[in-house]
C-alpha positions as CSV (number, residue, x, y, z in Angstrom):
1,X,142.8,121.9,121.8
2,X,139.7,120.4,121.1
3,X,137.4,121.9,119.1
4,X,133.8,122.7,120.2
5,X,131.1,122.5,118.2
6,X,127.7,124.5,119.1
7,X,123.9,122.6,118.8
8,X,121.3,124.1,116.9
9,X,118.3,123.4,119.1
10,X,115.9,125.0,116.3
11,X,114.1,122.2,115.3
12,X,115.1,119.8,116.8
13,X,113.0,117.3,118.9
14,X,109.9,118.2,116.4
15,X,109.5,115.0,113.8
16,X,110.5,115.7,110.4
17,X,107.6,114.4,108.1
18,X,107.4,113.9,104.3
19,X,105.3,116.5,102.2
20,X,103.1,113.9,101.3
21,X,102.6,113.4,105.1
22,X,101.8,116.5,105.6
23,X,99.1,117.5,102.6
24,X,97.3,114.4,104.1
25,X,97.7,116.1,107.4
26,X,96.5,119.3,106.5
27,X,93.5,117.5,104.5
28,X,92.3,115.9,107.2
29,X,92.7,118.6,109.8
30,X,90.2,120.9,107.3
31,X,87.8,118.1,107.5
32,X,87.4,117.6,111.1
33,X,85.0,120.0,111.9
34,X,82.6,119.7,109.2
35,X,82.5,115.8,110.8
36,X,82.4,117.0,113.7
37,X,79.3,119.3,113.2
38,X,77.9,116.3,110.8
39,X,78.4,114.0,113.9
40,X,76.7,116.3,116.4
41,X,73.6,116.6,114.2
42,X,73.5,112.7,113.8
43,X,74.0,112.1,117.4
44,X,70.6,114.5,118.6
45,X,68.8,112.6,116.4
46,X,69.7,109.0,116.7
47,X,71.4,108.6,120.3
48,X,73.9,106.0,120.2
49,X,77.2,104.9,122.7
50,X,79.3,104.4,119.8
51,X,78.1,108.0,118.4
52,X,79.8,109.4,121.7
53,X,82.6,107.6,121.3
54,X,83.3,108.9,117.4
55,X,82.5,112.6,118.3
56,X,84.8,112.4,121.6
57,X,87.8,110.6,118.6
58,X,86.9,113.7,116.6
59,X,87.5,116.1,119.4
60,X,90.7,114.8,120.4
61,X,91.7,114.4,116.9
62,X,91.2,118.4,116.0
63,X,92.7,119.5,119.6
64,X,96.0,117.6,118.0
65,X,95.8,119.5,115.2
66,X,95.3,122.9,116.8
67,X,98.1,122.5,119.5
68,X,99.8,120.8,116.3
69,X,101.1,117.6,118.2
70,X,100.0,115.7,115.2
């Protein structure tokens, strides 16, 4: 007879990543919205195309740390 064995699907298909991986990860997700304010403030003042394009990278980079895909 065969034996069967059962899957544990907890956890799986989520990335395992060192602790040192994630203290950087945690760092920088506490810091994105003090940049992102920061980056706001320097954008009404001095208008610039690349100050768009940072603050639209800073968005996407905190909605990946709120819906945790990073």
């Amino acid at each position: 007879m065969a034996k069967r064995f059962r899957r544990s699907w907890r956890g799986q298909g989520k990335m395992q990543w060192p602790s040192w991986l994630k203290n950087i990860r945690d760092t920088i997700s506490q810091f994105t919205i003090p940049l992102i304010i920061f980056q706001v403030i320097r954008t009404l003042l001095f208008p610039s195309g690349v100050d768009l394009i940072i603050i639209v990278i800073l968005l996407l980079l905190h909605v990946c740390f709120v819906v945790e895909i990073l």
